[in-house]
N, C-alpha and C positions, 0 to 999 in steps of 0.2 A: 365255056367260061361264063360266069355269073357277071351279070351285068351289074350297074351300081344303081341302086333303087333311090326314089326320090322321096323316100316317107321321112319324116320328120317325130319318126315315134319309136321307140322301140319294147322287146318283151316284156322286161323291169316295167315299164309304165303300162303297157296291157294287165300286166299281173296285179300292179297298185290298185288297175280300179276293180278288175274281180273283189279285191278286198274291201274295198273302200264301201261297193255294193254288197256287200255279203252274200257273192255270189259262189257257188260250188265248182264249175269250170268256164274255161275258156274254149273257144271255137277260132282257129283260121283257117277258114276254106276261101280258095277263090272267087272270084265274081260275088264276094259276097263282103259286106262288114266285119269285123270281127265281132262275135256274140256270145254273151252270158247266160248261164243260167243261172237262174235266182227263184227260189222254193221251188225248184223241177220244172220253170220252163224256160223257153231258151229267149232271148232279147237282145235284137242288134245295136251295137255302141253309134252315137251318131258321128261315123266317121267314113269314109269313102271306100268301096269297096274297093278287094285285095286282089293281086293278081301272084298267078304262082311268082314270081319270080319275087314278090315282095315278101310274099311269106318265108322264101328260102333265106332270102336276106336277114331277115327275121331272126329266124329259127337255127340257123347256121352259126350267129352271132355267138349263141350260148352253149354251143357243144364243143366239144374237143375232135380233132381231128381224125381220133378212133373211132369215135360216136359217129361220123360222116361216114367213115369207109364201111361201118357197119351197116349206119342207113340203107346207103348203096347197093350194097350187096345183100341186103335182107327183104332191102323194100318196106321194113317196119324198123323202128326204135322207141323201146322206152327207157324211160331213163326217170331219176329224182333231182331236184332242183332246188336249192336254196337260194334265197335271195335276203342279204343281212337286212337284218330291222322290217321286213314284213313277213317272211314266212318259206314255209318249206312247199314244194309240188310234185305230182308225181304229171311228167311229161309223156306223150307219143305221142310220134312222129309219121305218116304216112303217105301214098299216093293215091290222087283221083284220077280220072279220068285226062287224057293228052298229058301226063307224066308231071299235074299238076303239083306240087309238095302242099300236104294240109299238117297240122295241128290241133292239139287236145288236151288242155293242161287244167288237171281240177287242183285244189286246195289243200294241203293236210295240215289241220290245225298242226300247231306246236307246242303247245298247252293240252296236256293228254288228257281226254274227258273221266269223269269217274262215273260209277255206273249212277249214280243220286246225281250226275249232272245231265246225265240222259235220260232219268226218269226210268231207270232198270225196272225187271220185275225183281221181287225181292230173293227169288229163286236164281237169282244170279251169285249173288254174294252166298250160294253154299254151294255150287257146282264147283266154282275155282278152287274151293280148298278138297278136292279131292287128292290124292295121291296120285292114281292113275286112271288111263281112260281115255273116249275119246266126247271132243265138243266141238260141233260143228254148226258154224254159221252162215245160214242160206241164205238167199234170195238173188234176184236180178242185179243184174250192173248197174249203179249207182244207188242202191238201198241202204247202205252206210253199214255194210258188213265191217268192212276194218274200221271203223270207228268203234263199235260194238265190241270187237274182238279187241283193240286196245285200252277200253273201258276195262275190261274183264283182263287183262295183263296188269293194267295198272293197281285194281284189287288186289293182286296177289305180290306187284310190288311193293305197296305200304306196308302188305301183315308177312310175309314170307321171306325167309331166308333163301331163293331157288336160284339156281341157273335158267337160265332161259334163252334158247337157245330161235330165231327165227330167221326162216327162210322166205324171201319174199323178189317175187320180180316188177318193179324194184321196190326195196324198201320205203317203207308209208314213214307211218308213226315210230320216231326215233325215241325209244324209251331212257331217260336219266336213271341210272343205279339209287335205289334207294335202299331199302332191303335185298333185291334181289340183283343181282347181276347177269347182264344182257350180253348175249351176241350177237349183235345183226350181220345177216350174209345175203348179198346180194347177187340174185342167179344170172350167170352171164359173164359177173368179174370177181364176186368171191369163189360160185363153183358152178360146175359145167350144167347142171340141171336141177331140179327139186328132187330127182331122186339119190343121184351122186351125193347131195346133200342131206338128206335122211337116212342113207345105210353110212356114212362118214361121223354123222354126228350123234350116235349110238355108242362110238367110241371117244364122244368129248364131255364126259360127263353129263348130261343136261340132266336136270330134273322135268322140265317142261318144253313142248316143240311145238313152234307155231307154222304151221306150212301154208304159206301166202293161197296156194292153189291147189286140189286133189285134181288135178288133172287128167291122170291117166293111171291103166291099173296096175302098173307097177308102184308111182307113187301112193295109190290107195291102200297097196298089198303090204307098204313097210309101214305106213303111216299106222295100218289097223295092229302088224305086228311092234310096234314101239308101243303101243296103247297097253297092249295088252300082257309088254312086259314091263311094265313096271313105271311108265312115262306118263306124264299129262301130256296130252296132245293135242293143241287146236287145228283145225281145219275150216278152210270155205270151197263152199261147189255152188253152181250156179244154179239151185232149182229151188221150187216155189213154196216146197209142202215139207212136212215131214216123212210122209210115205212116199212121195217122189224122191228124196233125198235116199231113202232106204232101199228105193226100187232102182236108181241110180248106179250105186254104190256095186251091187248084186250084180245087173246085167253088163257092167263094165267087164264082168270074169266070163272064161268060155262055159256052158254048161256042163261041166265035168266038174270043173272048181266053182259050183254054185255054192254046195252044199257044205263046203269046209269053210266058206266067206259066212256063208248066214252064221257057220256056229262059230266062229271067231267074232264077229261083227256084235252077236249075240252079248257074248263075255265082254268085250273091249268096250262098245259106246256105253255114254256117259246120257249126253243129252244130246238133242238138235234143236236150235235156234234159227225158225224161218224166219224174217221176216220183211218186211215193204216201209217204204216211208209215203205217206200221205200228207194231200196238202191240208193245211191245218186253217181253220177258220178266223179270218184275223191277221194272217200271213204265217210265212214258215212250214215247217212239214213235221210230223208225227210220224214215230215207228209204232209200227204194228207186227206182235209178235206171236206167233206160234212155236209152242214149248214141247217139246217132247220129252221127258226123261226116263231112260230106261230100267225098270223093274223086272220083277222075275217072271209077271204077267207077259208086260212087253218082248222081254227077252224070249220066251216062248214061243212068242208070235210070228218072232222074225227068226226063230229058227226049224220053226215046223212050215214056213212060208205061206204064210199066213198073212201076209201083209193087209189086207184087203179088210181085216177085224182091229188092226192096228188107231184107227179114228176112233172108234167106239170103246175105247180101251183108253185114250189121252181123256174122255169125257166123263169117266167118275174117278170118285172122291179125289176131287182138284184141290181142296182145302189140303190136302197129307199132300200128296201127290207133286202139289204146284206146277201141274200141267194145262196148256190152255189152247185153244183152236183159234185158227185164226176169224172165224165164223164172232166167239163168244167177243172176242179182243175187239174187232170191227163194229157191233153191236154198243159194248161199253163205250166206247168213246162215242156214236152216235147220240148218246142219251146224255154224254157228260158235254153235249153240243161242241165239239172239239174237231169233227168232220162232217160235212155233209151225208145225205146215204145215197146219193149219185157218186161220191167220189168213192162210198164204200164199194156199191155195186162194181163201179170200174176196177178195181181192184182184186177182188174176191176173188178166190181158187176156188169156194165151193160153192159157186153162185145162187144154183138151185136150195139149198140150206139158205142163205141168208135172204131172199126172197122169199120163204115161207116165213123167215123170223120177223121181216120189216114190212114187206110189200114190194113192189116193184117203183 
């Protein structure tokens, strides 16, 4: 039985000062403060460290009974969270160590960004109006993939007449009908998994499909085949590069079905969007982006398995092209003094390349 805790605080006001801070998430771990992160690092609130039983109290407050028996029996939950007059969150819920209960709740704006409020490349505002294909946005846990990918939804809501159909665990970025009209499906209580809801929603009209996660290769295996009949399709996977993203995708299949994935993979992508956010000089953080868009060069490459000539191949004629490495991206901003080249270094996928560009 849960004891009754003696804090004098609860999540609503934890949540108030993430905001108030312009912080990206919250932390409640045990034996600890509760802590923010604000431009990607983490900072303890000054308030008295937490004990499990406080955080349950906590955390218990705002779920529904389902949500509990879920926890329970899962050991993990996530969930989305509104709070009227300050803002929407995407929650989870988990265990540490002696069955301690923690928390982890970052921010989703509710004012959907446009690509000109994130300072897109301009190669973004012609990808979206594709008809079909596939666009995929990379990088590590907390790079602001779904911020990117709701920039790029919200494009296509101002000039587009589409359906738009998005699967997500759970739902981020709640898009308003402008032009286009949205489904949002949340995996777990609108349907049983990401792929149940990709072979489903082939049959609800969609023009466009956003799949929160390419998780696993059956979900990869409809996501490429919706691409390639006739659907926009965005996706995110968690990797660094774009030939990691390609090499990904591929070894996800057994060696039998390598070869019909490259030449599907071929026809279907569109473009891949890696990229990182960096701390920005002055405060706040910088996305840094690597572009890949696929041509009949590239497509080539990725179905003679070639991958390995695929870099050398994003590096000319980038003026037509509008393709860029993360190497050149890293650089530019070092020179428009907008990063250090320490924080460049620490970041870089192709380290060796940019150390001959800058120095060590």
């Amino acid at each position: 039985m849960q004891e009754e805790s003696k804090l004098n605080i609860d999540v609503h006001a934890l949540l108030k000062v993430v905001v108030q801070h312009k912080a990206s998430d919250l932390h409640l771990v045990s034996r600890s403060a509760p802590q923010v992160r604000i431009d990607g690092k983490l900072r303890p609130l000054q308030m008295q460290a937490l004990t499990g039983n406080d955080i349950q109290y906590l955390c218990y407050a705002i779920i529904t009974d389902a949500q509990k028996s879920e926890l329970e029996e899962n050991k993990e939950l996530d969930f989305a969270y509104e709070v009227p007059n300050l803002g929407r969150f995407r929650g989870n819920y988990y265990y540490t160590m002696n069955g301690d209960l923690a928390a982890a709740f970052r921010i989703i704006p509710t004012t959907i960004p446009s690509i000109d409020d994130l300072n897109g490349p301009k190669i973004f505002k012609n990808i979206v109006k594709r008809e079909k294909g596939l666009i995929l946005v990379t990088g590590p846990t907390g790079s602001g993939k779904s911020t990117t990918l709701a920039s790029l939804l919200n494009e296509i809501n101002e000039n587009e007449r589409k359906h738009i159909i998005t699967v997500e665990d759970p739902v981020e970025f709640v898009h308003t009908n402008k032009k286009a009209l949205f489904s949002h499906r949340n995996v777990g209580t609108d349907t049983h998994s990401y792929a149940n809801a990709l072979k489903y929603a082939l049959r609800e009209d969609p023009d466009i499909i956003l799949v929160g996660e390419l998780r696993d290769r059956e979900t990869i295996s409809i996501a490429i085949t919706a691409a390639e009949t006739g659907h926009l399709v965005f996706g995110t996977l968690h990797t660094n590069s774009a030939m990691q993203t390609i090499s990904r995708i591929i070894d996800s299949f057994d060696g039998g079905e390598q070869t019909q994935i490259r030449n599907m993979l071929s026809v279907s992508l569109t473009a891949i969007i890696s990229q990182s956010l960096l701390p920005k000089i002055g405060g706040g953080r910088v996305a840094i982006h690597e572009i890949l868009i696929n041509n009949s060069a590239i497509a080539n490459l990725i179905r003679e398995d070639k991958n390995h000539q695929i870099y050398s191949q994003m590096q000319l004629n980038q003026q037509q092209t509008g393709m860029q490495t993360q190497t050149q991206t890293l650089i530019k901003y070092i020179q428009a003094r907008q990063i250090t080249k320490d924080d460049a270094l620490r970041y870089s996928t192709n380290l060796q390349e940019l150390i001959r560009a800058v120095g060590e």
